[in-house]
C-alpha positions in Angstrom: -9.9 -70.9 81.7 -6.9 -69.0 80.2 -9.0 -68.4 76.8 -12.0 -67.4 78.5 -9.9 -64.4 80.7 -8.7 -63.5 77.5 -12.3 -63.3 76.3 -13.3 -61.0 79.2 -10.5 -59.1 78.6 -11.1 -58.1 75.5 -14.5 -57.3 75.9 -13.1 -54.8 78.8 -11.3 -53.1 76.5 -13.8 -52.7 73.5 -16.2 -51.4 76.7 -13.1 -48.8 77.7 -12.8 -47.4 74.4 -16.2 -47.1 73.6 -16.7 -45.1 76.7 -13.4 -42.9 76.4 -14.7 -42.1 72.8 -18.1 -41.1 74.1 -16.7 -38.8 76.7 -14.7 -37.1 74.2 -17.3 -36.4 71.8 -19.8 -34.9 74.6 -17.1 -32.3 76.3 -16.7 -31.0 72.6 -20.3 -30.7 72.2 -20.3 -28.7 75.2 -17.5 -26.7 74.2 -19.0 -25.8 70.8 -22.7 -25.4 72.6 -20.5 -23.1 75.4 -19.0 -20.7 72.1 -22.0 -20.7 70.3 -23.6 -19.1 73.2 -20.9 -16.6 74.2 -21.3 -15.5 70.4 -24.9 -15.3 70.6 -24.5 -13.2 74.1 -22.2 -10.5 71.5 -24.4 -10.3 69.0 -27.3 -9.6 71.6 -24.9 -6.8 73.1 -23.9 -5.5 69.9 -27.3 -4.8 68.8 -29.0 -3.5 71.8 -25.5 -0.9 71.9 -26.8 2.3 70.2 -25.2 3.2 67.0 -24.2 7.0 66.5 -25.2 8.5 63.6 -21.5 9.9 62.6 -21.0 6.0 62.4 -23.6 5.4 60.4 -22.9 7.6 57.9 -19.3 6.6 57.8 -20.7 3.0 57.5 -22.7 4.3 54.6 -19.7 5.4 53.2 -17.5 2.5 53.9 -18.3 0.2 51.0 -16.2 1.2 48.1 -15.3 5.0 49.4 -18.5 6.1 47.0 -17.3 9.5 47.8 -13.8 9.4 46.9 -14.9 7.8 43.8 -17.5 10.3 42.7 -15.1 13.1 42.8 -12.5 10.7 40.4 -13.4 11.5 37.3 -14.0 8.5 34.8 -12.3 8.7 31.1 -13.8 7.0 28.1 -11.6 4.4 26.5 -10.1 5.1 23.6 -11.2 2.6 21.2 -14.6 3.4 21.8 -16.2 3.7 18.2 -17.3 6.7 16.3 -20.4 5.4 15.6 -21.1 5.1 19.5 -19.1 8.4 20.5 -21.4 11.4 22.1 -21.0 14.5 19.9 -22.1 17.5 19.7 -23.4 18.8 16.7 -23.8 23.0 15.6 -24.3 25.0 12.5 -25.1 28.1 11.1 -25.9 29.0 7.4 -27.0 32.0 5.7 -29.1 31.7 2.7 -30.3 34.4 0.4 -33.8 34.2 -0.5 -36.5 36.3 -2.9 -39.0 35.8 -0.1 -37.9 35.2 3.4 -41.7 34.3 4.7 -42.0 31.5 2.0 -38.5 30.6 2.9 -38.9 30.7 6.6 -42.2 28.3 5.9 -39.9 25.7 3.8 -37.1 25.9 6.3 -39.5 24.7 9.0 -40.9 21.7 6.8 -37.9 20.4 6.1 -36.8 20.6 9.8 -40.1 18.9 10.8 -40.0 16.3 8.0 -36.7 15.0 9.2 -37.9 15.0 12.7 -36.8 17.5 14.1 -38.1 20.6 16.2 -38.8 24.4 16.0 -36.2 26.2 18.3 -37.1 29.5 17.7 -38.1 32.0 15.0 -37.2 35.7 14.7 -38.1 37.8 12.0 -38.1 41.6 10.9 -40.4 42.3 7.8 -38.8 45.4 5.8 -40.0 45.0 2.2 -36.9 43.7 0.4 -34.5 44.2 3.0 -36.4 41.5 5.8 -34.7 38.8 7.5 -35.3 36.1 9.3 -33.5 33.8 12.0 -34.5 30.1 12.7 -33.2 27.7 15.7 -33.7 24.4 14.2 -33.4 21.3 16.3 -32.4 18.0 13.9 -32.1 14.8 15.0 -28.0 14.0 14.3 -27.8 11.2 12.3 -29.8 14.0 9.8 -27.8 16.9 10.6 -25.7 16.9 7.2 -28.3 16.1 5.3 -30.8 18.8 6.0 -27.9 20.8 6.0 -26.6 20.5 3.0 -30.9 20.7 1.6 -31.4 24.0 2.9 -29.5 26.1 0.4 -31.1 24.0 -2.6 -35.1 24.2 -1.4 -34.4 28.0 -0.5 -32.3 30.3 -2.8 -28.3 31.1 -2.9 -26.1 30.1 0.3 -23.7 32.8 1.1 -22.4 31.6 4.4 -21.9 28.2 6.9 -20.6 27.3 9.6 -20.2 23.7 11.8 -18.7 22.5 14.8 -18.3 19.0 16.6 -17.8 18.6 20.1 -17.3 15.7 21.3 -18.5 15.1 24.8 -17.7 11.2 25.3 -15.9 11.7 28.6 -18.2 14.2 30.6 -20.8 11.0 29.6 -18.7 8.3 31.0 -17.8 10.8 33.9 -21.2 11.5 34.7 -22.4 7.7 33.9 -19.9 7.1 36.9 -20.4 9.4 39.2 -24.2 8.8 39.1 -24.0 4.8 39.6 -21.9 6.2 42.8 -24.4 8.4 43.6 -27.5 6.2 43.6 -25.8 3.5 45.6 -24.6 6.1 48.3 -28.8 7.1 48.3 -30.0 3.6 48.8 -27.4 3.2 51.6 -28.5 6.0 53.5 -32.1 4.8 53.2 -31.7 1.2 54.3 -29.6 3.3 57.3 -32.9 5.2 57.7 -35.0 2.4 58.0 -33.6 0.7 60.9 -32.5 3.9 62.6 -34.0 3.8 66.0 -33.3 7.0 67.8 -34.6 10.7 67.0 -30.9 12.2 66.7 -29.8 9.4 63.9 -32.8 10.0 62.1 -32.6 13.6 61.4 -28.8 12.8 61.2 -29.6 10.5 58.3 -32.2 12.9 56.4 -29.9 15.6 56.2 -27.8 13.2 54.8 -30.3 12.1 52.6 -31.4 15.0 51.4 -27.9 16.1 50.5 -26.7 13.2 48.6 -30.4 12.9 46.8 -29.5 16.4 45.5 -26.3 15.7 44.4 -27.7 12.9 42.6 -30.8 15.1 41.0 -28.0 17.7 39.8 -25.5 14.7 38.1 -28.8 13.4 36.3 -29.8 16.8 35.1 -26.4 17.4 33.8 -26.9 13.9 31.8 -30.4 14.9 30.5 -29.2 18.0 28.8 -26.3 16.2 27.3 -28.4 13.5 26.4 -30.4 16.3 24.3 -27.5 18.2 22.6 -26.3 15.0 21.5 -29.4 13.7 20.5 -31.0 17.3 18.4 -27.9 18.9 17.1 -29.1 22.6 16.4 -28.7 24.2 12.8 -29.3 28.3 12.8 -30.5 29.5 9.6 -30.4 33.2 8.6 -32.8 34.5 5.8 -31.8 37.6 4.3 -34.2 39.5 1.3 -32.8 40.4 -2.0 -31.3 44.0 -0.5 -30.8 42.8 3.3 -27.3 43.7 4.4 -24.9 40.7 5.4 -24.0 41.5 9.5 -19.8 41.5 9.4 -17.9 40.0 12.1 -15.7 42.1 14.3 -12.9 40.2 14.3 -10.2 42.1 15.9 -7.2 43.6 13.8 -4.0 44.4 14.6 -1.3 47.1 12.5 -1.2 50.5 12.1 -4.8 51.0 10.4 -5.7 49.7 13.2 -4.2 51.7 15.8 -5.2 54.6 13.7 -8.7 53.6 13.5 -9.0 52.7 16.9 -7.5 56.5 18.0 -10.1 58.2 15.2 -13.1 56.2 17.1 -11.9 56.9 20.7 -11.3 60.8 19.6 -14.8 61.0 17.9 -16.3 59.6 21.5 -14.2 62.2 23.4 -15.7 65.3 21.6 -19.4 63.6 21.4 -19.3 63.6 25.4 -17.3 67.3 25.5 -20.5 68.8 23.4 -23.4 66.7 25.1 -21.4 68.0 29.0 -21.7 71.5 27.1 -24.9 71.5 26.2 -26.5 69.9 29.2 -24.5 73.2 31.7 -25.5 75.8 28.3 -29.2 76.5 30.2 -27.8 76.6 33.3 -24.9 79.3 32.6 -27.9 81.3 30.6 -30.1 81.2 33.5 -27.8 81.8 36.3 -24.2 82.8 34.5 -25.8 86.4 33.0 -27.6 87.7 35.8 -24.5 86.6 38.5 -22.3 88.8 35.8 -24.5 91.6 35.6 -24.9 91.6 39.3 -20.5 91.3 39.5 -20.2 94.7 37.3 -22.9 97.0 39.0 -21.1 96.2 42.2 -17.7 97.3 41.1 -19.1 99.7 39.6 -20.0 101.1 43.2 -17.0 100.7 44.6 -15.6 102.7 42.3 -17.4 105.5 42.8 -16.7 105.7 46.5 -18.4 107.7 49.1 -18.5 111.6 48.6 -15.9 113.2 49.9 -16.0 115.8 52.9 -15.2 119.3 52.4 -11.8 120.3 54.0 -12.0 122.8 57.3 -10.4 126.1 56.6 -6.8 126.2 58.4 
């Protein structure tokens, strides 16, 4: 008896745990069910709540502060090699030539044959004394080289100049800002497309259409760097046998200078004196000679007076 109460007893309390385990599993089940509904219920309130557009565009604006970012501007690092550096090629040269046609036709071959482009061409035909000015766009890994042809295929160099710019940083700046630029565009589109109400979506257009501009400005910007730094430009002047060379005028300081400067300003003074006096010298003929004749007849007669009366005899 005692062993099969012991029996039942144990069997009793593999039957009370069981069910004390089971309770506790369902009321947390419900509790998670319970909070998984509550959650649901904010969501569903969150979204049917209508969103301003002020917030939307600060929501646009949110990840990253794209704005704050754009207007920091980016520096290239300095180990950044030449060979990948953005720069900025220019020259000038000035070549004397027997024909400046035939030279002006070379020019333009060899600027052609080495890829490059026609800029412009000026020219003034005067016998021996013609010139000629050509724009030459050359690709710049060429730049030196047709440089440094010209004065060989053409006739005697007398002049050259050449600068480098290098523009490395207003690339990286402008790289930058327009990776900023395009991810602030597609935020305020995927904005757009769930807006719901008339007021966000004009809201969001304007918005839009400012940032898309700001964006088409940065990329033009690029684009024109992109060509300087592609074409460098090379301006070639032609001068015939007897053309004269144009002198800068480079500013001096001194005494000659002073003096020079005082002779010039004189020389202007009287020029505009004698072209004041000629322009009033018709008018003073027309007008001036016939007022003065008119002035001396008229004291004339007032001299004269009015005849006198005769005096009554006392």
């Amino acid at each position: 008896m005692g062993h099969t109460n012991a029996r039942r007893m144990a069997w009793a309390a593999l039957l009370l745990s069981s069910a004390i385990a089971l309770g506790t599993a369902g009321c947390s089940a419900n509790e998670d069910t319970r909070s998984d509904a509550a959650s649901g219920q904010d969501k569903g309130a969150a979204a049917e709540q209508p969103v301003a557009p002020e917030q939307l565009t600060q929501e646009a604006d949110q990840p990253g502060q794209a704005t704050a970012q754009a207007e920091a501007p980016a520096e290239a690092p300095a180990d950044v090699p030449t060979t990948q550096r953005s720069i900025i090629y220019t020259g000038s040269i000035t070549i004397r030539v027997p024909n400046v046609n035939e030279a002006a036709t070379k020019a333009m071959a060899i600027a052609t044959g080495a890829g490059g482009v026609i800029g412009s061409d000026e020219r003034t035909i005067d016998e021996r004394r013609s010139q000629a000015t050509l724009s030459l766009r050359i690709p710049a890994q060429r730049f030196t080289e047709v440089l440094n042809a010209l004065p060989g295929a053409l006739g005697e160099e007398e002049r050259r100049d050449i600068t480098a710019e290098d523009v490395t940083d207003q690339v990286v700046d402008l790289d930058a800002r327009i990776e900023i630029a395009q991810a602030s565009v597609d935020r305020i589109r995927a904005l757009l497309a769930r807006a719901e109400t008339i007021s966000e979506i004009v809201s969001l257009e304007s918005e839009l259409s400012r940032r898309e501009a700001n964006l088409n400005s940065l990329l033009q910007r690029k684009n024109k760097l992109a060509d300087l730094t592609a074409l460098s430009t090379i301006t070639v002047v032609l001068l015939g046998p007897d053309a004269a060379v144009e002198e800068d005028d480079d500013e001096t300081i001194g005494f000659i200078a002073g003096l020079k400067a005082g002779w010039q300003a004189f020389v202007a003074s009287v020029v505009i004196l004698l072209t004041i006096i000629g322009a009033l010298l018709p008018w003073l003929l027309v007008i001036g000679v016939p007022a003065y004749l008119l002035i001396r007849v008229v004291r004339r007669i007032r001299r004269k007076g009015p005849p006198s009366s005769p005096v009554p005899p006392m």
